[in-house]
N, C-alpha and C positions, 0 to 999 in steps of 0.2 A: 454566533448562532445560539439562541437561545434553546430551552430545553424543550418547549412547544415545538420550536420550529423544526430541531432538530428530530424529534417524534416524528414528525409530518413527514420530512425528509427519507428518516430509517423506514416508515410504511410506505413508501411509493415504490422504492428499490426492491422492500422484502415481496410486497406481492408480484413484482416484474420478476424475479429471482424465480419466486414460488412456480409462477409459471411455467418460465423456461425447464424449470428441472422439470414440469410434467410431462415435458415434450420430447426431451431428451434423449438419448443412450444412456442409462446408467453407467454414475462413473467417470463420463467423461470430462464432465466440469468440475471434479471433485477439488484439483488444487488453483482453481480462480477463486474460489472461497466462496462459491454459493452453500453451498451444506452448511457452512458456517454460518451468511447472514441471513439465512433462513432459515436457521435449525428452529423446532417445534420447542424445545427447551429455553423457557424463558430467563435462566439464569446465563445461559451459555450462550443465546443471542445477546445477553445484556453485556456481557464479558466480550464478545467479539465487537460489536457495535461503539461501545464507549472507549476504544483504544480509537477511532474515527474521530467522535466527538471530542476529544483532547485534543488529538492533531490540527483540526478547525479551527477548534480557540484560540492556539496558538499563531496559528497562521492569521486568525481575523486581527489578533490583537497588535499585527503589523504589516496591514495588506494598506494601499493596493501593490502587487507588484507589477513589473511589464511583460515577465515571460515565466512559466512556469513547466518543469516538466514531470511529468507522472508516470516512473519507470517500472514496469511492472503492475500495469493499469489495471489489471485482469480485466472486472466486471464492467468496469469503469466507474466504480460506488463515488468516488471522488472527484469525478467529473465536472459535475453541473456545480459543485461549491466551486472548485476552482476557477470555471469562468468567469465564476461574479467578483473575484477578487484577483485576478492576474488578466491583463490584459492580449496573452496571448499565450494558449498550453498548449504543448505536445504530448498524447498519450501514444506510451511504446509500450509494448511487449513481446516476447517471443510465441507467444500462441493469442492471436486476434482473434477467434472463433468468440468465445464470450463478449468483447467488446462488442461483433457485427453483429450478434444475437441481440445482445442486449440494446441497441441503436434503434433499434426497430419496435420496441417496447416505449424506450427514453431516447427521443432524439437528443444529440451534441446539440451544443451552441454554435452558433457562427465562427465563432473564435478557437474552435477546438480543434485539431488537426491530426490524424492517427500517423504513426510510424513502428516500424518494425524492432524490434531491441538487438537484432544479432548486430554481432560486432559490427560489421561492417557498415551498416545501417548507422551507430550510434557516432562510428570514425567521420561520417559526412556531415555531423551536426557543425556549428561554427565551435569552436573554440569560446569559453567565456559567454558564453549567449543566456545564462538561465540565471536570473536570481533566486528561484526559489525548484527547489527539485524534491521529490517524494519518492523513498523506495521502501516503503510502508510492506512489509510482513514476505520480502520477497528476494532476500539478498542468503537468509539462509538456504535457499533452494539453485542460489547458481554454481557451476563446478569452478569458474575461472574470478574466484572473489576478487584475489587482486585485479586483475585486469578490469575487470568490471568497476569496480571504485576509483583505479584510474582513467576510464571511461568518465565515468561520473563526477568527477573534480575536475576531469579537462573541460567540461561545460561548464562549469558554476564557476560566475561571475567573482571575481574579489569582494567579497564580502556579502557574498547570496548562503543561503542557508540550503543545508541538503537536511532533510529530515529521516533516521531510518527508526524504526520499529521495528521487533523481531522476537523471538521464543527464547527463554533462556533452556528451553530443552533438562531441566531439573527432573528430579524423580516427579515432584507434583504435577508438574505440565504433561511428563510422558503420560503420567496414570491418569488428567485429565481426558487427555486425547483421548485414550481405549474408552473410559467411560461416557465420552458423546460420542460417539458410534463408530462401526466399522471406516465410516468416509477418513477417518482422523487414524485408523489405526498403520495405515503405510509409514514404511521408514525413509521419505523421502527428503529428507533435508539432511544435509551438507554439514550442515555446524549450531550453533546456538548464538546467539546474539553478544556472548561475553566475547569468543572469537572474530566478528566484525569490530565490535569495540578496540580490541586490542589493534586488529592489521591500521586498524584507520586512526589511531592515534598517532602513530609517526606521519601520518599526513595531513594533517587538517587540527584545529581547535576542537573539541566536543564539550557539549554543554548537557548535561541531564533531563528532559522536558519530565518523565515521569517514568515512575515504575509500579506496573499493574499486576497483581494486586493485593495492599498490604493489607493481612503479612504476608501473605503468600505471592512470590515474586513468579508471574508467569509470563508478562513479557516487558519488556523497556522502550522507553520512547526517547532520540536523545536529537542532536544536532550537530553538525560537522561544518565547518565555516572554513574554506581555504585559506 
């Protein structure tokens, strides 16, 4: 996806985003990451946004796959790219409220199928079923890491890619947070992204995609290949 296109893309989402927050409860969307890809701050939506536009590139520059899965979907910002290049996703997470808000704005593809992330939900998927998985900016925030990555590798095919991103949670990232706004300043995450690094290297291969942004290291992009 090109850099026009991907423009086009990030304004359809932000004004659907924009929306929704106007409607809202304050507050309640805060951790599906609207405040984030619609913050008014052009620096901080370019910092949140282009951790996306990485992910894509990577992904285009080895699509198509057959099945893809989107854990931790929130918004579903990565939705409509993924249909064009997997032939069949599942988006899961433990609070659907923004995904069914935002449907109704951006309809899914035909191809796109919602499910729930609790365990139990995730224990029904088939075994090896996903080539290609996303748990993009969302693995810091679960209490049961392990289990949740063993969740997530008991799906991904032999030789399917799990993609995560995450906060290295640094002094700079903390102090970023406070200074884009109160929505950023909860203490709500679990760990930092060097600690999923570590649990998921005795299980899986990892491959580096990027780390944003140098110098200033405020979140990592990498790959886990069972």
């Amino acid at each position: 996806m090109n850099s026009r296109e991907f423009g086009a893309y990030k304004a359809r989402y932000r004004a659907a985003i924009q929306q929704v927050l106007s409607e809202a409860e304050p507050g309640r969307l805060d951790e599906t990451g609207f405040p984030a890809y619609s913050h008014a701050n052009p620096l901080i939506s370019w910092l949140f946004w282009k951790r996306l536009h990485t992910v894509m590139d990577w992904i285009e520059r080895r699509a198509p796959f057959a099945s893809a899965l989107d854990f931790g979907c929130g918004s579903g910002v990565m939705l409509p790219f993924l249909a064009g290049v997997s032939r069949q996703v599942i988006a899961a997470d433990v609070d659907l409220l923004a995904l069914e808000i935002m449907k109704t704005r951006i309809p899914l593809a035909s191809n796109v199928q919602i499910r729930h992330a609790s365990p139990e939900a995730m224990s029904r998927l088939e075994a090896a079923s996903f080539d290609l998985i996303l748990a993009l900016d969302v693995l810091e925030h679960v209490k049961d890491l392990s289990g949740t990555l063993a969740a997530l590798l008991r799906v991904l095919r032999p030789g399917g890619q799990l993609i995560i991103s995450g906060p290295t949670e640094n002094v700079l990232y903390r102090l970023g947070r406070k200074l884009a706004g109160p929505e950023y300043s909860g203490d709500y995450h679990e760990r930092g992204v060097a600690e999923i690094r570590r649990m998921l290297a005795s299980r899986a291969s990892l491959k580096q995609i990027a780390t944003l942004y140098w110098p200033v290291p405020l979140f990592e992009i990498f790959t886990a290949t069972a």
